[in-house]
C-alpha positions in Angstrom: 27.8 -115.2 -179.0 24.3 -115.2 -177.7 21.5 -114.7 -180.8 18.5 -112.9 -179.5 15.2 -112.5 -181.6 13.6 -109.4 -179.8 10.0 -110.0 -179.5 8.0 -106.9 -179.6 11.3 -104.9 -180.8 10.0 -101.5 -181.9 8.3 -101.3 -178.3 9.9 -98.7 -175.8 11.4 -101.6 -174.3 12.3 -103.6 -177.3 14.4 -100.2 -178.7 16.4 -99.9 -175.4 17.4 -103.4 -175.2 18.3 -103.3 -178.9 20.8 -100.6 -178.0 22.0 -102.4 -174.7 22.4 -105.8 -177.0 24.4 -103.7 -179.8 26.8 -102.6 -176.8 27.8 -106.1 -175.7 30.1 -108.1 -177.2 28.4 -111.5 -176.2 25.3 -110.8 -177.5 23.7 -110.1 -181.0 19.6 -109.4 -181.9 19.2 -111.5 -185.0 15.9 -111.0 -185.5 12.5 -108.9 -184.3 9.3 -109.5 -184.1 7.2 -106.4 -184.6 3.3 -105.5 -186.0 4.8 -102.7 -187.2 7.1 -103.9 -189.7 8.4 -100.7 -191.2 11.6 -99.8 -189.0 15.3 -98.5 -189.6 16.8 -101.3 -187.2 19.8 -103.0 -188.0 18.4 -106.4 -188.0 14.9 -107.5 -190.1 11.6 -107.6 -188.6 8.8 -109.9 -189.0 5.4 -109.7 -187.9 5.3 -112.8 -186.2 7.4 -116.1 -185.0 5.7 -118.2 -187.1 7.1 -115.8 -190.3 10.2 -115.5 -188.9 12.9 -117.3 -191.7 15.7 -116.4 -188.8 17.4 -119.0 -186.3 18.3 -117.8 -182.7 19.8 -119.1 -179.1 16.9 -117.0 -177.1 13.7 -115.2 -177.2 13.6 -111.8 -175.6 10.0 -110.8 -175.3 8.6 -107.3 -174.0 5.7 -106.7 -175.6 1.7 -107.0 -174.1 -0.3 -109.7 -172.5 -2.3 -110.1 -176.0 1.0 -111.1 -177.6 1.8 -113.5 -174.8 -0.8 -116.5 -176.0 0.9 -116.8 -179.9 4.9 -116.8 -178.0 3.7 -119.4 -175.8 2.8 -121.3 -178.6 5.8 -121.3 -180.3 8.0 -122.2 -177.7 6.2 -125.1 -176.7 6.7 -126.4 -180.5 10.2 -125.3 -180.4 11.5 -125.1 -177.2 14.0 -122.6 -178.1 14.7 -120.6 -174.8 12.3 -117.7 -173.6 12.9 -114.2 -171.0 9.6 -113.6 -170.7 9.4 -109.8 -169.4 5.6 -108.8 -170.0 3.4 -108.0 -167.2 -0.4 -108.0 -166.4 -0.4 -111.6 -167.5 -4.1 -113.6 -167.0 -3.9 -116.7 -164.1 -4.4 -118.8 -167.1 -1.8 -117.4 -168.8 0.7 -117.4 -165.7 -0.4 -121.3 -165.5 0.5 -121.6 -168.8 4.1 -120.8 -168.5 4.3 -123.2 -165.9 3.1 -125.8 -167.8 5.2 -125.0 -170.6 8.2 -124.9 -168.7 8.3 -128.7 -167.8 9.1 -128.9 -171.4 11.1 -125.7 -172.4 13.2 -123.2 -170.9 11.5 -120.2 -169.6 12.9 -117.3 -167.8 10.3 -115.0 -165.6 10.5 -112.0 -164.2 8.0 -109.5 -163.2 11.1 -107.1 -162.8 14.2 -107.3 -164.9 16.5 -105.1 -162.4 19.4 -106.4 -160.6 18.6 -104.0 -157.6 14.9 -104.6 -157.5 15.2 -108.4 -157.0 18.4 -107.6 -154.2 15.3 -105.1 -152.2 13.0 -108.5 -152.6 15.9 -110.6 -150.8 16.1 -107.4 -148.4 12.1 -107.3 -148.0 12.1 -111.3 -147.3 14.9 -110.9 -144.6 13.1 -107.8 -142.9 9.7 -109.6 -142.9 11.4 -112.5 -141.2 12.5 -110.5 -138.3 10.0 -107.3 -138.3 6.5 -109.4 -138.3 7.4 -111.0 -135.1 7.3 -107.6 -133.5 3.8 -106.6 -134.7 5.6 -104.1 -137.5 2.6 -103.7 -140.4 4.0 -103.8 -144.3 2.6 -101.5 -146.9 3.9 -101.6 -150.4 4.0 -98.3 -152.5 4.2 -98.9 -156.4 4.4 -95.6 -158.2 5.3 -95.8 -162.5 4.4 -93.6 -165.7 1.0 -92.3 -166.4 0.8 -94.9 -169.5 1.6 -98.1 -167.7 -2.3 -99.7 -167.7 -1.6 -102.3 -165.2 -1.9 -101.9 -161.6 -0.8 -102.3 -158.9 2.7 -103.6 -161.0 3.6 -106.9 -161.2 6.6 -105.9 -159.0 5.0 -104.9 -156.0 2.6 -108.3 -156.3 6.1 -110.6 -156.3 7.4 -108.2 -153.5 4.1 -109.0 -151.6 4.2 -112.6 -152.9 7.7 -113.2 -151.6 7.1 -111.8 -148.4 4.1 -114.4 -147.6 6.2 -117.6 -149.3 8.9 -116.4 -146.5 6.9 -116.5 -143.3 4.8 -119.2 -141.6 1.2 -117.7 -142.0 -0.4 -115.8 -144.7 -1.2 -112.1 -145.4 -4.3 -110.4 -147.1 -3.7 -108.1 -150.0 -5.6 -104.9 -149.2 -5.6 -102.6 -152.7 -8.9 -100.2 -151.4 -9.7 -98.9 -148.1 -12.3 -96.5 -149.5 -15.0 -98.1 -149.6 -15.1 -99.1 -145.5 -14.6 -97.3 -142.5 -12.4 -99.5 -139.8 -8.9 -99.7 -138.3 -6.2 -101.5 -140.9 -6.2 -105.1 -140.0 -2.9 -106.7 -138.9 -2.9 -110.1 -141.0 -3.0 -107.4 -144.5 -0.5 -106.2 -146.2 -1.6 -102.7 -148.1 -0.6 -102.5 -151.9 -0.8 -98.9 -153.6 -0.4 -97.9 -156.6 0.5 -94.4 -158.0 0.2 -93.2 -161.8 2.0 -89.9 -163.3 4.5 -88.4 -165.3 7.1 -90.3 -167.3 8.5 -92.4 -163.6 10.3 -95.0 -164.9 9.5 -97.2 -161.9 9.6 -96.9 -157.9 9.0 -99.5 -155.0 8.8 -98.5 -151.4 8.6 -101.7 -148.9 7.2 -99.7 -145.4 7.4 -101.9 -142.0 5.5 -99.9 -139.4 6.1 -100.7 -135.9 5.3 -98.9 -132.4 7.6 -95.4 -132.8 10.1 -96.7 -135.4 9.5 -97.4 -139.3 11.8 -98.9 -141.7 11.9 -98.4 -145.1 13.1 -100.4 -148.3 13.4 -98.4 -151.4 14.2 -98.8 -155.2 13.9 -96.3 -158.0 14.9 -96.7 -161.6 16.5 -93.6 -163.3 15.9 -94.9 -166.5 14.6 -97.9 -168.4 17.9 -99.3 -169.4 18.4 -101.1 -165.8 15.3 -103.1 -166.8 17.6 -104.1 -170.6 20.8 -104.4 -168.6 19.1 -107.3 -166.8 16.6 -108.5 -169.7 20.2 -109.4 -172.0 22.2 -110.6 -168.9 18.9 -113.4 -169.1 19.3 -113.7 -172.3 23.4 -114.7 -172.0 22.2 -117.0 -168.8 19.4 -118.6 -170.7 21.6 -119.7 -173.7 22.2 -123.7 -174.2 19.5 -124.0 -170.8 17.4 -127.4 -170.7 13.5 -127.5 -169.4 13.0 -125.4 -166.4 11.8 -122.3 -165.1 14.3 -119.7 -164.2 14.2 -116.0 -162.4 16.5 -113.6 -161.1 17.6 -115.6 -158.0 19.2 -118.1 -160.3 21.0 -115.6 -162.4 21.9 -113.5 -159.1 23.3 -116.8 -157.8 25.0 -118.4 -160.4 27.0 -114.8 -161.2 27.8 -114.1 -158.0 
């Protein structure tokens, strides 16, 4: 049995992955870690680590970037194991996790779905072989009229990926309204889209002369993103210093 404290539990996020723990058998939320103290979950609440009188394997956090600096801290004193899910983190705070992980087990992901880290494998593969043909890459982001970061962290690791795999560099281009001239080819456009209640979609274009291919993922609903945030969670348990993503979870279980 894997003991989760849910950081940032009465969160849209932190709700759904509360039901999704509930519903596995391997996996039990222990504890939450809230502002708002005053809920009717099935496990107690604190409003922060540091208050919290409750033990646990793991550390699921999906709360905000402001939140980010104070879990840091404590897993650096504790080392207990951390999924860190938030997005829109600083460059200091990203650096931060690094450091920290030399030390303590931290998981990171800027997406927690299955099938949006397979379409990064895919986007890697296609890069190899389209770039070489003079195919351009734009990456369409589009998610809910509340999300306040942009463009997602998602489509930044898609882009990110893309230049780890190949032998030269691309630009990231997120504005072509302010200038008037042709679309370079060493860029790769990154767009992002804000309406609605979409839960979160990704479109990888390559662009070539008289053919276009196109990678795709859409999430129906937010529970992919807790399906993959508790699998972490189970993965993480009993880990040593380190810092993990989904390519070592998609490895190990498949």
């Amino acid at each position: 049995m894997t003991k989760i404290i849910m950081h940032g539990c009465n969160g849209k996020m932190g709700q759904v992955i509360s039901q999704v723990a509930a519903n596995d058998s391997e996996t039990e939320i222990v504890a939450g870690i809230d502002l708002n103290t005053n809920t009717a979950l099935s496990y107690p609440v604190f409003d922060s680590l540091e208050n919290c009188t409750v033990d646990a394997d793991v550390i699921i956090d999906f709360s905000i970037a402001v939140a980010v600096d104070s879990l840091l801290d404590y897993v650096e004193a504790t080392k207990v194991p951390l999924i860190l899910c938030t997005t829109g983190l600083s460059k200091e705070q990203m650096d931060r996790v690094y450091q920290i992980s030399q030390t303590a087990p931290v998981f990171f992901s800027a997406n927690m779905s299955i099938g949006v880290n397979l379409l990064i494998g895919l986007a890697k593969q296609a890069a190899k072989v389209l770039t070489g043909s003079n195919f351009d890459i734009e990456i369409i982001e589009k998610h809910h009229n509340q999300k306040v970061d942009a463009p997602s962290g998602t489509a930044l690791a898609i882009a990110h990926s893309i230049n780890e795999t190949l032998d030269f560099s691309y630009e990231y281009k997120f504005d072509r309204s302010g200038e008037r001239e042709k679309r370079h080819k060493n860029e790769i456009g990154i767009h992002a889209m804000r309406g609605g209640t979409i839960v979160g979609e990704h479109s990888i274009l390559f662009a070539g002369q008289d053919e276009i291919i196109e990678l795709k993922h859409n999430a129906l609903s937010k529970e992919v993103f807790a399906v993959g945030a508790v699998r972490a969670a189970k993965f993480m348990h009993g880990r040593k210093e380190g810092l993990y993503d989904m390519s070592h979870l998609i490895q190990e279980t498949n």
